[in-house]
C-alpha positions in Angstrom: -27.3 69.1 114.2 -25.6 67.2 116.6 -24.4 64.6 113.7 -23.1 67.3 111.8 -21.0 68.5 114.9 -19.8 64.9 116.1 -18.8 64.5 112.3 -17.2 68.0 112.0 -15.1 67.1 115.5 -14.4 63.8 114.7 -12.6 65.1 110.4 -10.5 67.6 112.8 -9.3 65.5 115.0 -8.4 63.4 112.4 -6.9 66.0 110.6 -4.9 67.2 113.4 -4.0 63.8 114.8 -2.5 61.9 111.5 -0.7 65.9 110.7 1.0 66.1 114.1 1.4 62.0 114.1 3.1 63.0 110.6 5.4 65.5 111.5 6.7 64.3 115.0 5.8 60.7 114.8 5.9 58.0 117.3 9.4 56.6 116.9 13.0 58.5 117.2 14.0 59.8 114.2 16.5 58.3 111.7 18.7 59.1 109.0 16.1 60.1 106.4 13.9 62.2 108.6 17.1 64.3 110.1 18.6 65.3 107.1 16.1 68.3 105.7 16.1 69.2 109.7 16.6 73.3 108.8 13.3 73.1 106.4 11.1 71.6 108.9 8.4 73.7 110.2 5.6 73.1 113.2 2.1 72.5 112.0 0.7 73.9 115.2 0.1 77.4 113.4 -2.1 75.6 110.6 -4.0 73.2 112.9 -4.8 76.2 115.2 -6.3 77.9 112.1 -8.0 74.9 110.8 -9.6 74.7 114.6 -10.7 78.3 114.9 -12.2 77.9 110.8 -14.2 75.0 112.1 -15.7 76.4 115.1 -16.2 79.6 113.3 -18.3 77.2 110.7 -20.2 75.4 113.3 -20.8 78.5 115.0 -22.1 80.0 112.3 -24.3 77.1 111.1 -25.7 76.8 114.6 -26.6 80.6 114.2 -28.1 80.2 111.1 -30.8 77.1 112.1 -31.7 78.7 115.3 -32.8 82.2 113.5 -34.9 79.8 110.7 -37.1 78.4 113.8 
């Protein structure tokens, strides 16, 4: 159980972190990543699902093992 949740926490972070590293990145922006400015959208609203999915999953899992013993 506990590899299953340091592997679950370690696939969302890495989700979240190369998503949020994608859409703000770690320099200023520059001519190519300014120009579609009015179709960008925050991924904040689809990480915070993705979180509360994977707790929901662990949860749920955890649930599951303890009623089998």
């Amino acid at each position: 159980m506990y590899l299953f949740s340091i592997m679950l926490c370690g696939l969302i972070l890495y989700i979240n972190v190369t998503t949020l590293w994608e859409s703000y990145g770690n320099v200023p922006p520059y001519y190519g990543r300014t120009t579609n400015m009015d179709k960008w959208t925050s991924p904040w609203p689809v990480l915070a699902i993705i979180d509360v999915l994977a707790v929901l999953l662990y949860l749920g899992i955890r649930r599951c093992l303890s009623q089998k013993v």
